[in-house]
N, C-alpha and C positions, 0 to 999 in steps of 0.2 A: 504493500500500500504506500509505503513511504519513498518507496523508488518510483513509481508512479504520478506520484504529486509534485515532484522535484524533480521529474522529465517534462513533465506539464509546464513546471515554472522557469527550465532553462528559456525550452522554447518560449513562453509567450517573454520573456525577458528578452530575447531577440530581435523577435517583432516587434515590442516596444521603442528597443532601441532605434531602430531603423525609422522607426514614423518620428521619433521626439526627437532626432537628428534631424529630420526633413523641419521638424513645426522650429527650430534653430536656425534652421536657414531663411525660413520665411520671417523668423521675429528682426533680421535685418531690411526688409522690405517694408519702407516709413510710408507708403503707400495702402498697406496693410492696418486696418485699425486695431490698437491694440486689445480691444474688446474680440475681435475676432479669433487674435492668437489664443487670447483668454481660453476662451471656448475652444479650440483645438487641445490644448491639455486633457482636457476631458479625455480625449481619443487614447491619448497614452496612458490615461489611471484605467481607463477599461479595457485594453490590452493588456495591462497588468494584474487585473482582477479576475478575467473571462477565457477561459481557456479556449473555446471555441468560437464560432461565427459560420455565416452565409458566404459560401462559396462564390464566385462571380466573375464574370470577365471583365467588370470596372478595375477589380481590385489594382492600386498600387504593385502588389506583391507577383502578379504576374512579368512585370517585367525585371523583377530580381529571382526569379525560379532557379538558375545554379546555386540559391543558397538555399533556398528551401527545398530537401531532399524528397518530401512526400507531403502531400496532402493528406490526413485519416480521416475518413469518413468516423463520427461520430453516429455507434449504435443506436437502434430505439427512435432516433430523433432524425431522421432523411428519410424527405417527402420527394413525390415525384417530382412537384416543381421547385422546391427551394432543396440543397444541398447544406447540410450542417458539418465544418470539418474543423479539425485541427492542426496547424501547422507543423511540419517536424525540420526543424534547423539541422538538429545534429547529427540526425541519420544515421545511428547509431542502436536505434532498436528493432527485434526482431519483430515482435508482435506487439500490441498496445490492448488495454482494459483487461487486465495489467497490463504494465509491462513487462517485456523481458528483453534480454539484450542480444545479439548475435555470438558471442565469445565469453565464457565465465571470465576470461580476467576485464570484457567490460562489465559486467554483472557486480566483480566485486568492486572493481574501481569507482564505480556508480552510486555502487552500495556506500562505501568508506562517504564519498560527498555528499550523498542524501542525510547524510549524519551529520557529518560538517554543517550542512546547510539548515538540520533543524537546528543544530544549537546554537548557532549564528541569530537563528529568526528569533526565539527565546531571550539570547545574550541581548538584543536589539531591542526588543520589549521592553522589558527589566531596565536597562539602561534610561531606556526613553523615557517611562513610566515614572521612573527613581527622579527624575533631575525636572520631571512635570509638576511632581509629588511637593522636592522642594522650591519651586519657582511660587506655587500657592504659597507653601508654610512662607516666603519671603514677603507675599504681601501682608501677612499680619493680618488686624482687624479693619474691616469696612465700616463707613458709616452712610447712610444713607443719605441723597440729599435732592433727588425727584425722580417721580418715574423710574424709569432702569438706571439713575446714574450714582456712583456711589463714591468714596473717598477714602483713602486712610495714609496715615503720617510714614509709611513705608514705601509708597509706591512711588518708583522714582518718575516714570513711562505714564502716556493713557495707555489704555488696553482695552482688551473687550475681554470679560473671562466667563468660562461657561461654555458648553456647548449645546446643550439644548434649551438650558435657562438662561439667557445671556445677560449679561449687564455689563454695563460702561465703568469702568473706574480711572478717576482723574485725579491728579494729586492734590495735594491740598495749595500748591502758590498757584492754580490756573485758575482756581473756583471763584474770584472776586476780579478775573485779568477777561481782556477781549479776545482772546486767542481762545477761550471756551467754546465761542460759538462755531470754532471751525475747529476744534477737538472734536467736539460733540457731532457736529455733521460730517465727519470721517468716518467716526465711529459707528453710527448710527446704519452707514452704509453697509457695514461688515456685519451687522446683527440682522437687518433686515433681507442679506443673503447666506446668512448662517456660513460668512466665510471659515468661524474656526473648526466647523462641524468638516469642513471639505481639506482642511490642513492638516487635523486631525488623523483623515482617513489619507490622507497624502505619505504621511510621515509612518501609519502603521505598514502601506502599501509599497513602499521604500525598505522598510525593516524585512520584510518576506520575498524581498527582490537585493538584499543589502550588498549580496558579491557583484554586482554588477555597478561598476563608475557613474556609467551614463546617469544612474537613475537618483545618485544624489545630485546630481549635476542638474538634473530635469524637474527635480523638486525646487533645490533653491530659482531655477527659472521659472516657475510658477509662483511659486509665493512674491520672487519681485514683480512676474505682471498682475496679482491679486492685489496689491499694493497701484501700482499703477490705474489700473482699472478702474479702482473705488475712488481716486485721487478726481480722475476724469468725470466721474459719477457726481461726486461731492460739490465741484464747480462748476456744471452743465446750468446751473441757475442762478450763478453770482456774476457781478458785475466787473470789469476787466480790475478797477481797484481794489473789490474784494478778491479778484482769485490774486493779488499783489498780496494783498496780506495773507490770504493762505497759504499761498509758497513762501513767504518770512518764518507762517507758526510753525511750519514743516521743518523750516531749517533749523530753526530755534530748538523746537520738541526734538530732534534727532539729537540733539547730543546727550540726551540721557543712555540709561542703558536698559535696555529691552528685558524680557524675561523669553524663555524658552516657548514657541509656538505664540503667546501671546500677547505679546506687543503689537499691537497696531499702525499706530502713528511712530514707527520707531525708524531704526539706521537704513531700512531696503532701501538700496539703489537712489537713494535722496539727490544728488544732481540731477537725474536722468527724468524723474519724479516732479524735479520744480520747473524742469525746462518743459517739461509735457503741460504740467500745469499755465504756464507763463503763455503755452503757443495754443491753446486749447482752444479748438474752432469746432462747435456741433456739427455732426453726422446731419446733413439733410435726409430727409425721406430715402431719399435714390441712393443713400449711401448705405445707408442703412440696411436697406431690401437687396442691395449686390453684396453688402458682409454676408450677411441669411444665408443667401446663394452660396455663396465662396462658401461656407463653413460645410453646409450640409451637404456640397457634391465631396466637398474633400473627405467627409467622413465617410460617405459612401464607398470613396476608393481605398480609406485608408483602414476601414475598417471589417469590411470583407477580408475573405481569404482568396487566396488564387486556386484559378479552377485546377484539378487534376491532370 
């Protein structure tokens, strides 16, 4: 069972890789709105989650097929007209549901890494869990002081903390300053898309992929355009002097120091951040409706598997 789920996990770590290398290439493309790359991450945490897909002649991955050794049909679940398969990068196994390998010494050598690899994904846990554990014990006591927004004499950063309850917590020198009201409206944007609920599931989806480079690389590039994004979000309604002072409170709030996953308003990519903010021109209608487009044919290709 366990060589099994960690053939499963090389492969879709492959495939991951290759798509969150392409959405890399296109986060250089200033023509691309950044709300759109946004929305392409997606495609790599469900690669990294889903072991399977619809087979298709859209897919991207037809035209890399000398890496992809096999297509598996997935048992139980192939209909005559949709195709459900799974990728095989490593091409390396003899049979699948189980697995098994071609050679006992790759059986065992398979075997030895599917071990490695659980205690890895465990070690990754524990770690992460431990240093989440004490980022709370570091805020101390809260005090309430409207709505979701709260306060305590420890907190250096705003943040948003919580994941399904969220609340705001702002230190105690911003609560009587003008830089609140664009604390507040940063923050507000990350609750109301349950951003830590998705960083969350970012960082556990990271830990069970953790031998692979790419994919902390592909996380810290998500979280700076989850930052970016909400920045853009926040001053879609303020006036060219108010987004002036939002990118000052930006720089200002940044030099505190963050907490583990929960910092908000904290150090992500802050030049890249106020210069977005500074050049910030709304999406018209038409701009809008061709990102839509762009996102959803890209998934289409990128998210299939290639046909047999």
């Amino acid at each position: 069972m366990l060589n099994t789920v960690f053939y499963s996990i090389l492969n879709m770590s492959v495939t991951a890789a290759i798509i969150g290398l392409l959405i890399m290439v296109l986060r250089k493309i200033r023509l691309i709105p950044r709300l759109g790359i946004y929305c392409l991450w997606t495609l790599v945490l469900l690669k990294l989650l889903i072991p399977f897909s619809v087979s298709s002649n859209l897919s991207l991955l037809n035209l890399v097929r000398p890496f992809i050794k096999k297509v598996v049909s997935v048992p139980g679940i192939e209909e005559d007209s949709i195709k459900v398969s799974m990728t095989n990068s490593i091409g390396t196994a003899e049979t699948y549901f189980p697995v098994t390998y071609k050679t006992q010494q790759l059986e065992s050598l398979f075997g030895a890494a599917a071990s490695i690899w659980i205690i890895g994904v465990l070690s990754s846990i524990i770690i992460v869990s431990v240093l989440y554990y004490l980022a709370n014990r570091q805020l101390g006591s809260v005090i309430p002081i409207r709505d979701n927004i709260f306060t305590g004499e420890k907190v250096e950063v705003p943040l948003v903390h919580g994941i399904f309850r969220q609340c705001i917590i702002v230190p105690e020198m911003y609560l009587n300053d003008l830089r609140l009201k664009y604390i507040v409206l940063h923050e507000q944007i990350h609750v109301r898309r349950h951003d830590n609920l998705l960083r969350v599931l970012a960082v556990i989806t990271a830990c069970f992929h953790w031998f692979n480079p790419f994919v902390w690389i592909f996380l810290k590039r998500f979280i700076d355009d989850m930052e970016l994004t909400c920045d853009l979000a926040a001053v879609k309604k303020l006036s060219a002097d108010e987004r002036k002072r939002y990118a000052g409170t930006l720089v200002e709030v940044a030099s505190g120091h963050g907490f583990l996953m929960s910092a908000a308003f904290g150090k992500s990519n802050v030049k890249v951040r106020v210069m977005n903010v500074l050049t910030y021109k709304k999406l018209s209608v038409l701009a809008l409706t061709v990102t839509l487009i762009f996102v959803a044919a890209l998934s289409a290709i990128l998210l299939t598997n290639p046909i047999r």
